[in-house]
C-alpha positions in Angstrom: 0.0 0.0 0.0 2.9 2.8 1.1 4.1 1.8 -2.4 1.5 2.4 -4.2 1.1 6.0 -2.4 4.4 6.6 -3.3 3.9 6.3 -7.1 0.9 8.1 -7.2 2.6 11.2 -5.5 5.2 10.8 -7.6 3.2 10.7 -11.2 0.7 13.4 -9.5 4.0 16.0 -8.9 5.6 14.9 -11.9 2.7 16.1 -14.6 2.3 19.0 -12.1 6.1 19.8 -12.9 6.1 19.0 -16.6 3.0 21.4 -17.3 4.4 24.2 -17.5 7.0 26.2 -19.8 8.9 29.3 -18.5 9.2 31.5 -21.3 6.6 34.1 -20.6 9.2 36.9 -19.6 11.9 38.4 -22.1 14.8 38.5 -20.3 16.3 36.4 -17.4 19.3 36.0 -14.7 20.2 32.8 -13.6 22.5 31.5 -10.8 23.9 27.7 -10.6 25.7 25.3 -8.8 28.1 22.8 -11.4 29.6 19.9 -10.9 30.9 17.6 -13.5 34.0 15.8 -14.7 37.0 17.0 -17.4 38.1 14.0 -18.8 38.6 11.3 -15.9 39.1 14.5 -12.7 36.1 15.8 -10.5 35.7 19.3 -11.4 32.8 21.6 -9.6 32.2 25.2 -8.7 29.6 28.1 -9.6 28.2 29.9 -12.4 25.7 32.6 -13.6 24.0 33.3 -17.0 21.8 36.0 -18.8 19.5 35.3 -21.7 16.5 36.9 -23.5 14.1 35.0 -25.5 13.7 35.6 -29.4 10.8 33.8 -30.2 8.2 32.2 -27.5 10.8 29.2 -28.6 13.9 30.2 -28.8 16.7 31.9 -26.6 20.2 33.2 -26.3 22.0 32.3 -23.4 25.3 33.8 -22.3 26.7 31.5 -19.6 30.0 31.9 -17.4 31.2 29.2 -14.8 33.9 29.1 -13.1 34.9 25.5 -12.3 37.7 23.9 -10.1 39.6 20.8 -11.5 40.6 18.9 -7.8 43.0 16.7 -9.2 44.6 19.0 -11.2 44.4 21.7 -9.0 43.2 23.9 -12.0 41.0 26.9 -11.9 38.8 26.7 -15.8 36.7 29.8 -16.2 33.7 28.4 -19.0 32.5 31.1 -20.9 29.2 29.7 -23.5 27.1 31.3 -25.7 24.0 28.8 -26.9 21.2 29.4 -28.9 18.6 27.4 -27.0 15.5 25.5 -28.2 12.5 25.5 -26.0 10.0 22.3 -26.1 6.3 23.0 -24.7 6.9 20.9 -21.6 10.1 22.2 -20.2 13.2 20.4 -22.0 15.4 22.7 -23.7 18.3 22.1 -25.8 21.1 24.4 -26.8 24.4 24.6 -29.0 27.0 27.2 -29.6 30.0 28.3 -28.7 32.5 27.4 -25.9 35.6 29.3 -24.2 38.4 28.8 -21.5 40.3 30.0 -19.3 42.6 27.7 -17.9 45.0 28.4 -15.2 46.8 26.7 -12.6 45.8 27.2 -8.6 48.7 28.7 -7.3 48.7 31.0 -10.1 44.7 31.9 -9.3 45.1 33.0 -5.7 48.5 34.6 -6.7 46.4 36.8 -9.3 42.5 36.7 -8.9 41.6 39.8 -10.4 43.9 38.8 -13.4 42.9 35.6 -13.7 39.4 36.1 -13.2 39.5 38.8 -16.0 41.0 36.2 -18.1 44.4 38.7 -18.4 47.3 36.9 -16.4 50.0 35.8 -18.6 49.6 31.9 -17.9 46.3 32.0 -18.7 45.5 29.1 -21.1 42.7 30.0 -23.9 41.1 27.7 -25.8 37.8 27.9 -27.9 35.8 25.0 -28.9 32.1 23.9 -29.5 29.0 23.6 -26.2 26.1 21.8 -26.3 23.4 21.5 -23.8 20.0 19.8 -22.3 17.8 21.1 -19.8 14.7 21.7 -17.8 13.2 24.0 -16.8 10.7 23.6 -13.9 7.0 25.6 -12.8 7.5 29.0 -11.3 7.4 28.8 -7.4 4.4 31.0 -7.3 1.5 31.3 -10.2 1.1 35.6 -9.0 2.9 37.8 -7.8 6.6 37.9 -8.1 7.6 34.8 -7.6 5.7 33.6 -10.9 8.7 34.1 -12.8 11.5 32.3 -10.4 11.3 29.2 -11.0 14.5 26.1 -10.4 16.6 24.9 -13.6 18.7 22.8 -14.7 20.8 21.4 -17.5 24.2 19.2 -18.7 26.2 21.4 -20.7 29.6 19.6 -22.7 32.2 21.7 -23.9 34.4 20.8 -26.2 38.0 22.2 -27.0 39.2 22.7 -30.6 42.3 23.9 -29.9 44.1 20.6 -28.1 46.2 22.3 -25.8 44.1 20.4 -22.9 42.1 18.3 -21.4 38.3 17.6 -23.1 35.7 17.6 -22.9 34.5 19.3 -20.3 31.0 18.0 -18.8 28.9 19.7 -16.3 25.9 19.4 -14.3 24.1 22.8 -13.3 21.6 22.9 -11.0 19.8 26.9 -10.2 17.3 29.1 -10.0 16.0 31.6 -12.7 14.7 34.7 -12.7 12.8 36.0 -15.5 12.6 40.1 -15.7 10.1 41.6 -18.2 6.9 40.0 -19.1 6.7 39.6 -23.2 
């Protein structure tokens, strides 16, 4: 019997969740949590993003992370830039393109302004290709303000052309949005 209550709470707040789709403002702010894997290390860390919607479908998302390789003992700072494909139940997908900044720890806390900035000398750069899939979930409120913050999250790859370093890099972001004009 507790099974069967279980199941039905789940199916019951999983077609509560899928209902909806997010895309009723024009512009939004986003803050995440990331963890992921580069190659075979444990990487993880914190990022932000900014988008505005084109079309009820479709978005541009500008996306920076910065990530910590523990193994490595690397600092990456993942700059994307995806155009982003939005289905009528949530799921998203996104491609575009993909930077780094690569730099070593003791070189980070030596410089952080520098490094953060992407201008210290030992700053590796590489460009490449990102790709994504997400969801996005029901605002927390239906009124009010809260009817445009609503939790997100996505797996974004990145890929490095220029083969100077490790690939790809894989992510998984978990965060909350916040849309900021109504269309």
């Amino acid at each position: 019997m507790k099974t069967m209550k279980s199941i039905v709470l789940c199916v019951i707040t999983f077609t509560q969740t899928v209902k909806a789709q997010n895309n009723d403002h024009k512009y939004y702010l986003e803050g995440q949590i990331c963890s992921g894997f580069q190659q075979s290390s444990f990487s993880g860390g914190v990022g932000g993003a900014f988008g505005f919607f084109v079309s009820p479908k479709g978005s541009v998302d500008l996306r920076a992370r910065e990530i910590y390789n523990f193994p490595n003992r690397t600092m990456i700072g993942v700059i994307s830039v995806n155009y982003r494909y939005h289905f009528t139940n949530g799921f998203f997908v996104g491609a575009g393109f993909g930077h780094h900044h690569e730099i070593s720890e003791h070189d980070y806390l030596q410089h952080p302004a520098e490094a953060s900035l992407g201008s210290h000398h030992s700053i590796l750069h590489r460009s490449g290709l990102a790709a994504e899939i997400g969801y996005s979930f029901k605002p927390l409120a239906k009124q009010g303000f809260f009817s445009c913050i609503y939790p997100a999250t996505n797996i974004m790859i990145t890929h490095m052309v220029m083969d100077h370093g490790r690939n790809p890099l894989v992510t998984a972001n978990v965060g909350i949005r916040i849309g900021l004009r109504k269309f």
